[in-house]
C-alpha positions as CSV (number, residue, x, y, z in Angstrom):
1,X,-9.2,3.6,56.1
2,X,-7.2,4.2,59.6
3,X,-4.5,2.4,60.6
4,X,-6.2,1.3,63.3
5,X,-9.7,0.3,62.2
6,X,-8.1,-1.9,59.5
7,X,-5.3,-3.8,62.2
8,X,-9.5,-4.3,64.1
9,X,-10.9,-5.6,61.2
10,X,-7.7,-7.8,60.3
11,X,-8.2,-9.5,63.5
12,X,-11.8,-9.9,63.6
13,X,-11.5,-11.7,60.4
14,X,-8.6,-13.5,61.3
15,X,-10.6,-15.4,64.2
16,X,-13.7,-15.4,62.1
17,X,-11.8,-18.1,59.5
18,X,-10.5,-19.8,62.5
19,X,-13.3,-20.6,64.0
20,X,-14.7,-21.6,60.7
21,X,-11.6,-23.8,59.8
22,X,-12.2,-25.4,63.5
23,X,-15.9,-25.7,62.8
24,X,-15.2,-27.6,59.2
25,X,-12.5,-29.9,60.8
26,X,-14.7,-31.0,63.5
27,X,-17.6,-32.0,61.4
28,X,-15.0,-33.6,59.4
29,X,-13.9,-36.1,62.7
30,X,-10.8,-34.3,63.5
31,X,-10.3,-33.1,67.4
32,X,-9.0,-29.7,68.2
33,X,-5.3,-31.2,67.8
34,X,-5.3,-32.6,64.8
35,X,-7.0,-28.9,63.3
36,X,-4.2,-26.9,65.1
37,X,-0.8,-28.2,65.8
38,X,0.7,-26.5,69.0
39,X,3.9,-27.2,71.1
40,X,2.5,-26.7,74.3
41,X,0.4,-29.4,75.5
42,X,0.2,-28.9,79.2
43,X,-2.4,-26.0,79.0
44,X,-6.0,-26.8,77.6
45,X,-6.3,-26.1,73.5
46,X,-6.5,-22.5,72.5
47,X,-9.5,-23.5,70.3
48,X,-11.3,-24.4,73.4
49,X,-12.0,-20.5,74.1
50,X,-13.9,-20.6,70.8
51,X,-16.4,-23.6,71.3
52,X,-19.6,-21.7,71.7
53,X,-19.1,-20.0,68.1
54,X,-17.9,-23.4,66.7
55,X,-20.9,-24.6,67.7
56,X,-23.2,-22.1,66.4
57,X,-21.2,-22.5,62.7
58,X,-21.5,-26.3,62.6
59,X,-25.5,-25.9,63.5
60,X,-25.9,-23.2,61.2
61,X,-24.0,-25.3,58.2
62,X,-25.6,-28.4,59.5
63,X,-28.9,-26.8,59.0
64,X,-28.0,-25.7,55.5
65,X,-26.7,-29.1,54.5
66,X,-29.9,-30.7,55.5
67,X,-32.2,-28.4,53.8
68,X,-30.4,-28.3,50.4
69,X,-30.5,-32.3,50.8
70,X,-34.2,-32.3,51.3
71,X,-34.7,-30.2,47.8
């Protein structure tokens, strides 16, 4: 594998599992904050760029949760 395509795929990943972790800690009750610590607090949460995809993983698992419930 190039160099290249695996530092891509690295990084891909890397936010994938982030915006899962975010997705899990939110449906868990915890705010942005309390998922990632961060020194900077005067600038809105880095997480915030993500909240469309957290969304679509907490309805996805949501959706998941309920059906295996139902069974």
């Amino acid at each position: 594998m190039e160099p290249s395509i695996a530092a891509y795929k690295h990084l891909v990943n890397r936010e994938k599992l982030r915006i899962m972790y975010a997705a899990y800690g939110l449906m868990r009750g915890k705010s942005f904050e309390e998922i990632e610590k961060r020194s900077d607090t005067t600038e809105p949460h880095p997480l915030n760029k993500f909240v469309n995809q957290i969304n679509k993983v907490k309805e996805h698992y949501f959706h998941s949760v309920m059906e295996a419930v139902e069974k």
